[in-house]
PyMOL Python script that loads the backbone (N, CA, C, O; Angstrom):
from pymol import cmd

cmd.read_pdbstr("""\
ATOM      1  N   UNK A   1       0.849  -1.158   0.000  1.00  0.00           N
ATOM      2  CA  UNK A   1       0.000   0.000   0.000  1.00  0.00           C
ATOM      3  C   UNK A   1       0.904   1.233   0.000  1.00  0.00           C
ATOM      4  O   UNK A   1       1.668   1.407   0.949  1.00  0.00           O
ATOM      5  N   UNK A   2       0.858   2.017  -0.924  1.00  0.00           N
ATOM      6  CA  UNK A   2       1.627   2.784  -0.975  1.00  0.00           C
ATOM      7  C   UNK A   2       0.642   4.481  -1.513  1.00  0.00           C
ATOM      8  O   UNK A   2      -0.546   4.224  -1.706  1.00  0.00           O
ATOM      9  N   UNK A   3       0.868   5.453  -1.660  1.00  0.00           N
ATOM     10  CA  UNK A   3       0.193   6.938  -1.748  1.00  0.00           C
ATOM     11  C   UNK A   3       0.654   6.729  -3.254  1.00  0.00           C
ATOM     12  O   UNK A   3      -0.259   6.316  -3.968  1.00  0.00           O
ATOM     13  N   UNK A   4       1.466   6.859  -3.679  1.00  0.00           N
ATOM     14  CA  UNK A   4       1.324   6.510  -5.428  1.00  0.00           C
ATOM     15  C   UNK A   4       0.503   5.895  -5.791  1.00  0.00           C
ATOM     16  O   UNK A   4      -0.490   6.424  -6.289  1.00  0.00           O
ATOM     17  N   UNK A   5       0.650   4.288  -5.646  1.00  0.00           N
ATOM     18  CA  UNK A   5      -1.054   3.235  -5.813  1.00  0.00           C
ATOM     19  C   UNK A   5      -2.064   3.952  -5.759  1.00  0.00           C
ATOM     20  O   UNK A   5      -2.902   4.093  -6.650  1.00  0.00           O
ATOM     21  N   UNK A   6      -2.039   4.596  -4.401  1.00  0.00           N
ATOM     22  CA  UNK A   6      -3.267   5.301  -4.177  1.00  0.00           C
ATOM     23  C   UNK A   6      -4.045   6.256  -4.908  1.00  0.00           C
ATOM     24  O   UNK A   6      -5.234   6.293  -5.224  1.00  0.00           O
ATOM     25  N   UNK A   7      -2.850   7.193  -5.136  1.00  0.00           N
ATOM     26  CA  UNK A   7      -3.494   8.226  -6.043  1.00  0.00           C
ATOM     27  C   UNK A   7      -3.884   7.657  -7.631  1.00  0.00           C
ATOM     28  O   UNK A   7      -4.890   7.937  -8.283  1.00  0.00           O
ATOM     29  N   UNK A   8      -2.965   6.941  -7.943  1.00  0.00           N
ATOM     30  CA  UNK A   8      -2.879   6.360  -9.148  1.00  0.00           C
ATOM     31  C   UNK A   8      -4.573   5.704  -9.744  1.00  0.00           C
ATOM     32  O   UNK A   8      -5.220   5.789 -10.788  1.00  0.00           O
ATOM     33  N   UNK A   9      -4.754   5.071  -8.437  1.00  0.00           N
ATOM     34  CA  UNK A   9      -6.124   4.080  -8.550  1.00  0.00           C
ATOM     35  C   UNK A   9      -7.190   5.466  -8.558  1.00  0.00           C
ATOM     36  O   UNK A   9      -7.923   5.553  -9.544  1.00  0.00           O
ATOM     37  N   UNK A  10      -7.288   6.468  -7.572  1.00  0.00           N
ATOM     38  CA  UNK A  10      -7.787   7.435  -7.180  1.00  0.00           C
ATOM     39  C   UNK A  10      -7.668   8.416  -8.857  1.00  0.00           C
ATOM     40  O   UNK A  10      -8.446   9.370  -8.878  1.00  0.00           O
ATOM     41  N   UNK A  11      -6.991   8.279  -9.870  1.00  0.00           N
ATOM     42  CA  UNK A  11      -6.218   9.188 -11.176  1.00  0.00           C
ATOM     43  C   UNK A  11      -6.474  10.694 -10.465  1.00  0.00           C
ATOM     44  O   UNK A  11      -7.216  11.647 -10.698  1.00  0.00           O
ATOM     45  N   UNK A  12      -5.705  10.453  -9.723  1.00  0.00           N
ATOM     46  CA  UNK A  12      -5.214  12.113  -9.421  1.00  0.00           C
ATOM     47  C   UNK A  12      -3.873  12.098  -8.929  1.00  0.00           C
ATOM     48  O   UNK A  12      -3.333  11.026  -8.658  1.00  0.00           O
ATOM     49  N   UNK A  13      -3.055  13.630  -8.735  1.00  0.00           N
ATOM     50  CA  UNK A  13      -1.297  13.211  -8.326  1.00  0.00           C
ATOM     51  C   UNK A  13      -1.469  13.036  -6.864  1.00  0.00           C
ATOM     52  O   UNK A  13      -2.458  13.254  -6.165  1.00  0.00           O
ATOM     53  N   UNK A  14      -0.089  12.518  -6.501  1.00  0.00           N
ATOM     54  CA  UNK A  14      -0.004  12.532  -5.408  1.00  0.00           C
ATOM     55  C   UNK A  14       0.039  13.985  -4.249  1.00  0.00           C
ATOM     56  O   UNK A  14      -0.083  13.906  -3.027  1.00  0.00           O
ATOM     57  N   UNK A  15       0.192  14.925  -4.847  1.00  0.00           N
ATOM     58  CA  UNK A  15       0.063  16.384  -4.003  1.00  0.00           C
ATOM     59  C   UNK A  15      -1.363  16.170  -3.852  1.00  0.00           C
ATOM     60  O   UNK A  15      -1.797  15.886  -2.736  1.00  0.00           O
ATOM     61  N   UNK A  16      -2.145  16.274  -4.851  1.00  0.00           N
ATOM     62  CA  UNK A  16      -3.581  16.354  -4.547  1.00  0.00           C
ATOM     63  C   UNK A  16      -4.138  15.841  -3.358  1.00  0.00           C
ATOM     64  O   UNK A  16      -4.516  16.404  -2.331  1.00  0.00           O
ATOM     65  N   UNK A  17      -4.104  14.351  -3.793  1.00  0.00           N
ATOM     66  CA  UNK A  17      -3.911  13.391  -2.573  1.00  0.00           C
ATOM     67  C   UNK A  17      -4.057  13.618  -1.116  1.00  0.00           C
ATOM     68  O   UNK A  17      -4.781  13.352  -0.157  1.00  0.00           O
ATOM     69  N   UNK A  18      -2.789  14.366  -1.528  1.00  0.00           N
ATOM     70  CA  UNK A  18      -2.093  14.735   0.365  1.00  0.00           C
ATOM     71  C   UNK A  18      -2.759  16.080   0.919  1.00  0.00           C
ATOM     72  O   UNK A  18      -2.989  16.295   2.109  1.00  0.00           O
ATOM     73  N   UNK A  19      -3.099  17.178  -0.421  1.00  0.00           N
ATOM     74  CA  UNK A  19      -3.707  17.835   0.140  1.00  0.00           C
ATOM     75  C   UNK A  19      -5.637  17.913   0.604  1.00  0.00           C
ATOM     76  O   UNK A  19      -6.364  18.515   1.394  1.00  0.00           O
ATOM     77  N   UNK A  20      -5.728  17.053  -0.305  1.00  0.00           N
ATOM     78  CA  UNK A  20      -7.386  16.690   0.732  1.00  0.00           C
ATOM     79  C   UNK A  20      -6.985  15.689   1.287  1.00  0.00           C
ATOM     80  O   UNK A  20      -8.056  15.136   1.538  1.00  0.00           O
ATOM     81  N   UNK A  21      -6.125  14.967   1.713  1.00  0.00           N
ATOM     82  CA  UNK A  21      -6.429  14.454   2.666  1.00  0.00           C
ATOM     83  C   UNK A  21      -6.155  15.217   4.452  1.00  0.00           C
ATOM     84  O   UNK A  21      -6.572  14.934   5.575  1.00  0.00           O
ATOM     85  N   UNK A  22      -5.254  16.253   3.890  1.00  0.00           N
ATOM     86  CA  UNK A  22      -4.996  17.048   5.050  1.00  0.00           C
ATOM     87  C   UNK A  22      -6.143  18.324   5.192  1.00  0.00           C
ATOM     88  O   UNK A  22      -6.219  18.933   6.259  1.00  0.00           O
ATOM     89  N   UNK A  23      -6.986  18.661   4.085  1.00  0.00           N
ATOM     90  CA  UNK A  23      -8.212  19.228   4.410  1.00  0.00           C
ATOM     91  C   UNK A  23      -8.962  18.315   5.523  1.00  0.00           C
ATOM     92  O   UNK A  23      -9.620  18.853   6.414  1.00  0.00           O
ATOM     93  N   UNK A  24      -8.869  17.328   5.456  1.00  0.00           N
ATOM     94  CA  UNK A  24     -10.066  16.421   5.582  1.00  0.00           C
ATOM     95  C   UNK A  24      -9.551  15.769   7.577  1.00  0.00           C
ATOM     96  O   UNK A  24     -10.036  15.163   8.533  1.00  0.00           O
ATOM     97  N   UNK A  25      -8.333  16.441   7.154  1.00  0.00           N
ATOM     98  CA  UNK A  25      -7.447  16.090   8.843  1.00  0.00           C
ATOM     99  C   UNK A  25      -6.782  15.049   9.084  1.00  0.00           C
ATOM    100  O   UNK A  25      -6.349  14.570  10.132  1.00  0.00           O
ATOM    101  N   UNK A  26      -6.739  14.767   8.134  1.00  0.00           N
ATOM    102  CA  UNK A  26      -5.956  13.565   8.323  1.00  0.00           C
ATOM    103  C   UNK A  26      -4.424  12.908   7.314  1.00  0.00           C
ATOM    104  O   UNK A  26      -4.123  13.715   6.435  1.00  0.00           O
ATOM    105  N   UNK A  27      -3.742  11.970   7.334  1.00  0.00           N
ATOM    106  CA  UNK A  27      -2.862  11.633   6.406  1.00  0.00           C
ATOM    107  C   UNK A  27      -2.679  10.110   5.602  1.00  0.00           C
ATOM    108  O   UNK A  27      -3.195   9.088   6.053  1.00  0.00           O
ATOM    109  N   UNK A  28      -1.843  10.138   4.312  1.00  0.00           N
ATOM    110  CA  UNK A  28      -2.054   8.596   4.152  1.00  0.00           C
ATOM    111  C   UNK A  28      -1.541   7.834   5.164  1.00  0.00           C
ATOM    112  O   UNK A  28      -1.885   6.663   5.330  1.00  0.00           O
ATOM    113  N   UNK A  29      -0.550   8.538   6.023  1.00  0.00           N
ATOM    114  CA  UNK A  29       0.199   6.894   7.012  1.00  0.00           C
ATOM    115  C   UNK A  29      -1.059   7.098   7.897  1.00  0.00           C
ATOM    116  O   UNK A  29      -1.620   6.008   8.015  1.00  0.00           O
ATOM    117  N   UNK A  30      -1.425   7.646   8.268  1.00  0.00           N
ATOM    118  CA  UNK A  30      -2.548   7.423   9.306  1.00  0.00           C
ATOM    119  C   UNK A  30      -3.513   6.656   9.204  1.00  0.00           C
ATOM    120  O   UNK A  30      -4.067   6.269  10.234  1.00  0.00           O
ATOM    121  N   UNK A  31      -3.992   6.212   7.861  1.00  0.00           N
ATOM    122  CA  UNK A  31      -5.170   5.849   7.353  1.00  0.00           C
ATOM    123  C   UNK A  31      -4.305   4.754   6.887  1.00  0.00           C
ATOM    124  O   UNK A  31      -4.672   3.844   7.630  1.00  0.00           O
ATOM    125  N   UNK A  32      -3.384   4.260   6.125  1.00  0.00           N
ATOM    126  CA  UNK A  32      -3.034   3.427   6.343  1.00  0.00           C
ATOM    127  C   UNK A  32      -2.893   2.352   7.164  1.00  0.00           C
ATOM    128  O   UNK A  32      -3.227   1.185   6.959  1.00  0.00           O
ATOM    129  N   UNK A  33      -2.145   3.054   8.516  1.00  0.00           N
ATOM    130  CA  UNK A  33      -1.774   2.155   9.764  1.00  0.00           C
ATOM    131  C   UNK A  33      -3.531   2.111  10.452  1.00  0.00           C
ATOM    132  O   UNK A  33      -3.766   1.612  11.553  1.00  0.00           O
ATOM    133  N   UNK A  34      -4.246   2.517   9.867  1.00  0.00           N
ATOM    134  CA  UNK A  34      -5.750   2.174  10.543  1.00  0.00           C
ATOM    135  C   UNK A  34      -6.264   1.090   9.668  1.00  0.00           C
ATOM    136  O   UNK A  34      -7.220   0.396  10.015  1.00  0.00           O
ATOM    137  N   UNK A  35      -5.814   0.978   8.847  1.00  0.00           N
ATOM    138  CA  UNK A  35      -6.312  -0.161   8.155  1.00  0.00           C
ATOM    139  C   UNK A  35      -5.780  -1.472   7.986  1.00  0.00           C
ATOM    140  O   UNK A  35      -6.289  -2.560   7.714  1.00  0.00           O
ATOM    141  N   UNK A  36      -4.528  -1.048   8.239  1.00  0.00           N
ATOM    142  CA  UNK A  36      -3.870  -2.591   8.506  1.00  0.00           C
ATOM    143  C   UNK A  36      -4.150  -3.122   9.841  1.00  0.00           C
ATOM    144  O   UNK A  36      -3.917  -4.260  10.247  1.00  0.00           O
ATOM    145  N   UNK A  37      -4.824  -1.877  10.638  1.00  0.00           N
ATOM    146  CA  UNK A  37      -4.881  -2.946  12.329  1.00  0.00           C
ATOM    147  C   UNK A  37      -6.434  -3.128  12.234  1.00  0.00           C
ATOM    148  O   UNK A  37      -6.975  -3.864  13.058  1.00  0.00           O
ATOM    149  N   UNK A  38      -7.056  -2.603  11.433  1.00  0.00           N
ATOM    150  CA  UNK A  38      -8.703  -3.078  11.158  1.00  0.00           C
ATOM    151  C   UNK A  38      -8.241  -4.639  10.420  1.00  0.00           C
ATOM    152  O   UNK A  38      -8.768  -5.692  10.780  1.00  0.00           O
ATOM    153  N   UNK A  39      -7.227  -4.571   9.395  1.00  0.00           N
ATOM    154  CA  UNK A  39      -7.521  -5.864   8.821  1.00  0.00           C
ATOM    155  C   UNK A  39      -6.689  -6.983   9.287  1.00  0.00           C
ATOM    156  O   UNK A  39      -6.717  -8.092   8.752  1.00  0.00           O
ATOM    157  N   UNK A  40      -5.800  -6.616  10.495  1.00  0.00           N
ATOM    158  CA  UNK A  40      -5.226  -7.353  11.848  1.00  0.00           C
ATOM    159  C   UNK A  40      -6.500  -7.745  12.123  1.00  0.00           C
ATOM    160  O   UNK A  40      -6.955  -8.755  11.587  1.00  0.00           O
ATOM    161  N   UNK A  41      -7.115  -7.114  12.853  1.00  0.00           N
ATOM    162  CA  UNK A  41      -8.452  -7.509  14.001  1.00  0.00           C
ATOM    163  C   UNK A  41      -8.908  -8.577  13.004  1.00  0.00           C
ATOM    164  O   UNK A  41      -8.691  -9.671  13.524  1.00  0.00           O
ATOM    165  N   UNK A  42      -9.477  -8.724  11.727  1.00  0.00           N
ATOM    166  CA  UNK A  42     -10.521  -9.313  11.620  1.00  0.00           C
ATOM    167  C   UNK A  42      -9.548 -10.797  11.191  1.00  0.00           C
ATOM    168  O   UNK A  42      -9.994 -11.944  11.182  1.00  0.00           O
ATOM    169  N   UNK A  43      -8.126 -10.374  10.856  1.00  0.00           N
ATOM    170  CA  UNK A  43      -7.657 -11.856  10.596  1.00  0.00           C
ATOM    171  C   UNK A  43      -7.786 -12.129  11.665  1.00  0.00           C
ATOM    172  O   UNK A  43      -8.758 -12.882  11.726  1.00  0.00           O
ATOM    173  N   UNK A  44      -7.164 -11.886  13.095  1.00  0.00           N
ATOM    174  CA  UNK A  44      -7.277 -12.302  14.384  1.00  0.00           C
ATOM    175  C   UNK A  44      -8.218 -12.900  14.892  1.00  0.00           C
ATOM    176  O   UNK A  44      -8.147 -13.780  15.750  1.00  0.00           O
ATOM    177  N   UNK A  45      -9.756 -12.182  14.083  1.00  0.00           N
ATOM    178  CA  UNK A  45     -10.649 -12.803  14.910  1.00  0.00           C
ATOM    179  C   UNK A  45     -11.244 -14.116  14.046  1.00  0.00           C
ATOM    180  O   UNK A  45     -11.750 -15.125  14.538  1.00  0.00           O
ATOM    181  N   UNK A  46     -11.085 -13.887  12.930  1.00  0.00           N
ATOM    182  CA  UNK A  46     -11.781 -14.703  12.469  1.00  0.00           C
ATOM    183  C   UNK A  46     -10.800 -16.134  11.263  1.00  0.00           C
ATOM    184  O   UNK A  46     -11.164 -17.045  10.519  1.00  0.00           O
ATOM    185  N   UNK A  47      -9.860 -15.715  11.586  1.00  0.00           N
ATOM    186  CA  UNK A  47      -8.668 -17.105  11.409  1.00  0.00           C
ATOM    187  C   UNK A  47      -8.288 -18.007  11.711  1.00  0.00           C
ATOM    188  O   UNK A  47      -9.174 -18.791  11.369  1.00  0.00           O
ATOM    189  N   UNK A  48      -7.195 -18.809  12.355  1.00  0.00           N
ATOM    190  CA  UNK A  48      -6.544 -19.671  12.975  1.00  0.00           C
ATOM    191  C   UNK A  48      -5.310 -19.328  12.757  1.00  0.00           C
ATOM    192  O   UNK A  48      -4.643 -19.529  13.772  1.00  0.00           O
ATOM    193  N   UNK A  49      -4.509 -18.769  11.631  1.00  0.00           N
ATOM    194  CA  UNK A  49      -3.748 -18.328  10.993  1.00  0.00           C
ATOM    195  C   UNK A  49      -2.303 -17.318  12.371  1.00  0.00           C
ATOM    196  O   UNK A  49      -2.620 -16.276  12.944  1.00  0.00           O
ATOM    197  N   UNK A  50      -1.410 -17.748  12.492  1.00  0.00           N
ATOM    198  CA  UNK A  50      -0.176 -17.748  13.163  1.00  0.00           C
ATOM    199  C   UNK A  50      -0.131 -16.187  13.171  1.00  0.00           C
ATOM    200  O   UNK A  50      -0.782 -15.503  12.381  1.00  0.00           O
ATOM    201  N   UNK A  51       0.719 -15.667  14.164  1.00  0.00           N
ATOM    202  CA  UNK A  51       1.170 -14.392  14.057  1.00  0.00           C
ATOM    203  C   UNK A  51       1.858 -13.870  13.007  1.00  0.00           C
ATOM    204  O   UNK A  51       1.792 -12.830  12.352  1.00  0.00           O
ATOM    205  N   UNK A  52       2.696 -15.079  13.010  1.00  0.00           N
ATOM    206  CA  UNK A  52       3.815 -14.737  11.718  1.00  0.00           C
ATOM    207  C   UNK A  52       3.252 -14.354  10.798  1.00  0.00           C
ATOM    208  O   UNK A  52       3.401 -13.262  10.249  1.00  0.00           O
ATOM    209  N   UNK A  53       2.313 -15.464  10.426  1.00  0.00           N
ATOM    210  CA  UNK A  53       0.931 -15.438   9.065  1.00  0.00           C
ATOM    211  C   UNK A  53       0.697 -13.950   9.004  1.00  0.00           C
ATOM    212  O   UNK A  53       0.948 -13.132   8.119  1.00  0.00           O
ATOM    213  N   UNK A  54       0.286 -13.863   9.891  1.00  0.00           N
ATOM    214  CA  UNK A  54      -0.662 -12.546   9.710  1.00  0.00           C
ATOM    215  C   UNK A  54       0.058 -11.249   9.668  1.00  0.00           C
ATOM    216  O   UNK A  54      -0.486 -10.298   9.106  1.00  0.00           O
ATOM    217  N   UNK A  55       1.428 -11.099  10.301  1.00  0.00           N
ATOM    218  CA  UNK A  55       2.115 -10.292  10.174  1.00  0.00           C
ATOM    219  C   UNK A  55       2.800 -10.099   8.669  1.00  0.00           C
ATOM    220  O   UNK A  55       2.955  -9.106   7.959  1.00  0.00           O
ATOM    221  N   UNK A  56       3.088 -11.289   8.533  1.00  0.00           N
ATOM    222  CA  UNK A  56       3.409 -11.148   6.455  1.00  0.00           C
ATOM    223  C   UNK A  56       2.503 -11.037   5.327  1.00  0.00           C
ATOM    224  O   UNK A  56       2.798 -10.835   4.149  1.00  0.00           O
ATOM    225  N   UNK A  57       1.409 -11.191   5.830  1.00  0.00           N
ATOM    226  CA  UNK A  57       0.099 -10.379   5.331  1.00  0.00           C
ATOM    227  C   UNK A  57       0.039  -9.410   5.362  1.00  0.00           C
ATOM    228  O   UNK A  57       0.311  -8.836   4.307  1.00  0.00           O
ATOM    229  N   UNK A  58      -0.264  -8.747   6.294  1.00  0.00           N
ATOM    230  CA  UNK A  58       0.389  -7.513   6.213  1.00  0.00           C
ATOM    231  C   UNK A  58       1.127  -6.419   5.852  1.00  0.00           C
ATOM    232  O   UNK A  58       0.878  -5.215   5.788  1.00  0.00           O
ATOM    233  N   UNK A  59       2.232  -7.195   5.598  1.00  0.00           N
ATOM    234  CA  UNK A  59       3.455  -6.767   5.130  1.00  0.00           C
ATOM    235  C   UNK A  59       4.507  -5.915   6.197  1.00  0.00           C
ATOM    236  O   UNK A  59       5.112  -4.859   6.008  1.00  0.00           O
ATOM    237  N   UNK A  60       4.467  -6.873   7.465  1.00  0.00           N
ATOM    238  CA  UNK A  60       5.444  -6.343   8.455  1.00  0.00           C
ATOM    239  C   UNK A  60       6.718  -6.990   8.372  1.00  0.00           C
ATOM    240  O   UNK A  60       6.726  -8.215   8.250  1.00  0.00           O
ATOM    241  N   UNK A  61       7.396  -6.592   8.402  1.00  0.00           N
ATOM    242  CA  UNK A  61       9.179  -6.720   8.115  1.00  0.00           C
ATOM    243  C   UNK A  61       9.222  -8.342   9.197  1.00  0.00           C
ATOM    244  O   UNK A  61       9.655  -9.378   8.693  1.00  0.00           O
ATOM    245  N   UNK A  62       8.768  -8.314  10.516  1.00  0.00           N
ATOM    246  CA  UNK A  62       8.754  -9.509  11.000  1.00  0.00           C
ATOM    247  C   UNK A  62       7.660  -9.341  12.436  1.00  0.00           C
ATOM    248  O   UNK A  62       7.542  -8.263  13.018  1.00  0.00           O
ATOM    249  N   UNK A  63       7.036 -10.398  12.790  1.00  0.00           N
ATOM    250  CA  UNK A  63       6.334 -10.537  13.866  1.00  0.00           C
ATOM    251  C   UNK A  63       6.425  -9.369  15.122  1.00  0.00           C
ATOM    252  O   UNK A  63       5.433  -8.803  15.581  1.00  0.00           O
ATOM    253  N   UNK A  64       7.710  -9.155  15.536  1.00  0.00           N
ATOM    254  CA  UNK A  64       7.563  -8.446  16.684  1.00  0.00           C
ATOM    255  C   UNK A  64       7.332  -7.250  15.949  1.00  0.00           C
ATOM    256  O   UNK A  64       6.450  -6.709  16.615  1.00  0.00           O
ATOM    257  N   UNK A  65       7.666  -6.257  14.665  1.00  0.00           N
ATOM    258  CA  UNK A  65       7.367  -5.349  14.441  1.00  0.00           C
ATOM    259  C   UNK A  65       5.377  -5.537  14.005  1.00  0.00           C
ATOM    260  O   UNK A  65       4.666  -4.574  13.719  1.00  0.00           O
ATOM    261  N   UNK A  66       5.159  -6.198  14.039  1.00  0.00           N
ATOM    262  CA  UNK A  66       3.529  -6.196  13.685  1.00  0.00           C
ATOM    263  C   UNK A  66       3.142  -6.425  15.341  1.00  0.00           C
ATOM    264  O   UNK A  66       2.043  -5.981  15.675  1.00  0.00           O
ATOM    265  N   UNK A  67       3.775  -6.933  16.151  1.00  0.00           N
ATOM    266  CA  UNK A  67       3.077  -7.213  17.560  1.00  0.00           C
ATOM    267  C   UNK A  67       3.496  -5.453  18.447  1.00  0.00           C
ATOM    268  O   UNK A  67       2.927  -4.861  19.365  1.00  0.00           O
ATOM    269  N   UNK A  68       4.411  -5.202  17.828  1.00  0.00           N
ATOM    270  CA  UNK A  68       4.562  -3.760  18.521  1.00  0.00           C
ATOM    271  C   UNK A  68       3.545  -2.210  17.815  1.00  0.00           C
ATOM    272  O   UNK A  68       3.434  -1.095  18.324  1.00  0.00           O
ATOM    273  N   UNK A  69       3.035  -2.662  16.700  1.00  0.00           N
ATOM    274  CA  UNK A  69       2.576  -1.407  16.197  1.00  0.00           C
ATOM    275  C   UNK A  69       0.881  -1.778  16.328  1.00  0.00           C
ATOM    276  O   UNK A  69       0.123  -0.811  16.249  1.00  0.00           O
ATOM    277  N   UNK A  70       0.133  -3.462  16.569  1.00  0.00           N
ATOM    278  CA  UNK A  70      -0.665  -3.656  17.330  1.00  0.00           C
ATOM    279  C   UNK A  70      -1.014  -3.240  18.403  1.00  0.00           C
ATOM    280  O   UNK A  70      -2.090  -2.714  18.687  1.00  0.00           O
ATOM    281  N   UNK A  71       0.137  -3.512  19.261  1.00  0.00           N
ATOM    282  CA  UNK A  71      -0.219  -3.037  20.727  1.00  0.00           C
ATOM    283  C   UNK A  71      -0.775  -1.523  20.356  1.00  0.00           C
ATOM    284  O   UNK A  71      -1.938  -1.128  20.273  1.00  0.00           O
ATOM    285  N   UNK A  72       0.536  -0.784  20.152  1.00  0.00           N
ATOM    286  CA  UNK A  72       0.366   0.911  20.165  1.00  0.00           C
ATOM    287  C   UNK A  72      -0.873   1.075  19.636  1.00  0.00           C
ATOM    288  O   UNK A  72      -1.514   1.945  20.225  1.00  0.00           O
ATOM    289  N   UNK A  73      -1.462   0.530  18.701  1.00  0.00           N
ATOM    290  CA  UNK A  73      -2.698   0.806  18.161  1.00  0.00           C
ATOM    291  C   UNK A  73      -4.101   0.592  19.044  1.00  0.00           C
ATOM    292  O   UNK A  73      -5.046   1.379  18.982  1.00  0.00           O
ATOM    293  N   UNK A  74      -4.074  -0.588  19.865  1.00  0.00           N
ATOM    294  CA  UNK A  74      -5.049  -1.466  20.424  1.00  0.00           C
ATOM    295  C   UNK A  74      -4.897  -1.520  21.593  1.00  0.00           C
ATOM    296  O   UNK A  74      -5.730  -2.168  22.226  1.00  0.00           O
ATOM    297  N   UNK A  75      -3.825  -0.889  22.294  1.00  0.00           N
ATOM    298  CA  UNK A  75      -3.174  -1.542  24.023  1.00  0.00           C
ATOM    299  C   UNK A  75      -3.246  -3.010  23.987  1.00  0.00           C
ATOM    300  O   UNK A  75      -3.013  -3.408  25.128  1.00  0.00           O
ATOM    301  N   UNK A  76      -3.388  -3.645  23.472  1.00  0.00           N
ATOM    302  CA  UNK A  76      -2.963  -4.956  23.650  1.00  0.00           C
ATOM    303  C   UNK A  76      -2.192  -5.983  22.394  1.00  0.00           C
ATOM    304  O   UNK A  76      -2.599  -5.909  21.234  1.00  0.00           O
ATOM    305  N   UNK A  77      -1.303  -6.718  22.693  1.00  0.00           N
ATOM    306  CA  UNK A  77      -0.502  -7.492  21.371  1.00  0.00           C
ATOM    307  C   UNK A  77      -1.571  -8.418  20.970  1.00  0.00           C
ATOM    308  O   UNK A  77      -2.633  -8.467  21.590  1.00  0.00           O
ATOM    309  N   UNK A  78      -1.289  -9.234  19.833  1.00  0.00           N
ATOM    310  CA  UNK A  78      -2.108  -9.948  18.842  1.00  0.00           C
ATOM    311  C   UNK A  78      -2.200 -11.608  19.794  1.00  0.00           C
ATOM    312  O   UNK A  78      -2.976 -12.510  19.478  1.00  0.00           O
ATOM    313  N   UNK A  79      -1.384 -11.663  20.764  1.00  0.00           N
ATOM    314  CA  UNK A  79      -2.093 -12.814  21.326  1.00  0.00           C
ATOM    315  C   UNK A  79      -2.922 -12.554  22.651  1.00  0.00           C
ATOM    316  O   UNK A  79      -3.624 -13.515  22.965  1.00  0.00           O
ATOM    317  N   UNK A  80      -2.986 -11.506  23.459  1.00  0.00           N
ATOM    318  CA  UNK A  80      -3.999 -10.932  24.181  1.00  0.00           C
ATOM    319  C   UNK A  80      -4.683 -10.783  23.671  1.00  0.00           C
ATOM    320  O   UNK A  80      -5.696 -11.321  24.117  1.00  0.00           O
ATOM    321  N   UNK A  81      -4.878 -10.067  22.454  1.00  0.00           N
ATOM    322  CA  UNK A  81      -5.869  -9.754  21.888  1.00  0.00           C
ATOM    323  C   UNK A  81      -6.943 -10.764  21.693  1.00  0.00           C
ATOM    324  O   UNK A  81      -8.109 -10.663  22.072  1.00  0.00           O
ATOM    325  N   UNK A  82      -6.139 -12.210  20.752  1.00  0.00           N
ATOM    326  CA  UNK A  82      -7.432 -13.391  20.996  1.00  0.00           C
ATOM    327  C   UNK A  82      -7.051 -13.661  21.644  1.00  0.00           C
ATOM    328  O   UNK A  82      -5.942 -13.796  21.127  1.00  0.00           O
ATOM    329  N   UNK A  83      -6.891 -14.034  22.866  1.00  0.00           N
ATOM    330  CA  UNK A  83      -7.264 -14.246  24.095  1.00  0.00           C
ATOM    331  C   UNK A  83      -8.534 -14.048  25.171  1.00  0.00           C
ATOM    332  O   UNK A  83      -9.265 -14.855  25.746  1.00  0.00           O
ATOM    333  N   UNK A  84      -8.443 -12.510  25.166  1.00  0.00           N
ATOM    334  CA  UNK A  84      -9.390 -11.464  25.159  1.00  0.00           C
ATOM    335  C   UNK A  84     -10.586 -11.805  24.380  1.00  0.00           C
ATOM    336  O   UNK A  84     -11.675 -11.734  24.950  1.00  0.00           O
ATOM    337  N   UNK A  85     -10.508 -12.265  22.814  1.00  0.00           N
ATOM    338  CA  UNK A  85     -11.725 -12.874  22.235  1.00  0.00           C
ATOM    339  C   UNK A  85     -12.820 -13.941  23.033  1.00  0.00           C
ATOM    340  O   UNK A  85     -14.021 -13.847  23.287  1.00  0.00           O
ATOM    341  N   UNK A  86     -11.825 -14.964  23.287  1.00  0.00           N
ATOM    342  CA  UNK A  86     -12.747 -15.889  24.013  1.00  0.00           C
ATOM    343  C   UNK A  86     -12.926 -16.009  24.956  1.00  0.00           C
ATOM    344  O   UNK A  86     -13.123 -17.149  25.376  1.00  0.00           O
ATOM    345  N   UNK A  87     -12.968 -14.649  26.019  1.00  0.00           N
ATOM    346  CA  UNK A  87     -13.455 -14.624  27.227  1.00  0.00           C
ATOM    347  C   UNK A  87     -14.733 -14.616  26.917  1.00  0.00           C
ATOM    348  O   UNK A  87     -15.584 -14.592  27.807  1.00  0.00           O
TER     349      UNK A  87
END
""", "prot")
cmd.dss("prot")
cmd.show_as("cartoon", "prot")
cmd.util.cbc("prot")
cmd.orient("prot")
């Protein structure tokens, strides 16, 4: 996922881009990193699929960097997290 793709798919430049998206308050890494921990959660919840798995889905360099930018996102890492599910 990248702001080129983005705009590209979007056919507008990338300044454009950046500047409604900063009308709008916000940025691509922001909206980005919200969407990769939305589409964390739902592998999490609804997988079986390993950390690792899901972290190279993703496209995190390796597990602990996907279990550290989880937490920050969620207060809790990806195995609390289901954990937490099946209470």
């Amino acid at each position: 996922m990248s702001i080129d793709s983005a705009a590209q798919t979007l056919d507008t430049s990338v300044r454009t881009l950046q500047r409604e998206l900063d009308r709008a308050g916000t940025d691509f890494r922001g909206l980005a990193s919200a969407a990769r921990v939305q589409r964390a959660t739902e592998l999490l919840r609804h997988t079986n699929g390993s950390i690792t798995r899901v972290s190279a889905e993703l496209g995190y360099s390796s597990p602990a960097n996907f279990a550290r930018a989880f937490r920050k996102a969620t207060g809790n890492g990806p195995r609390e997290f289901r954990s937490n599910m099946s209470r």
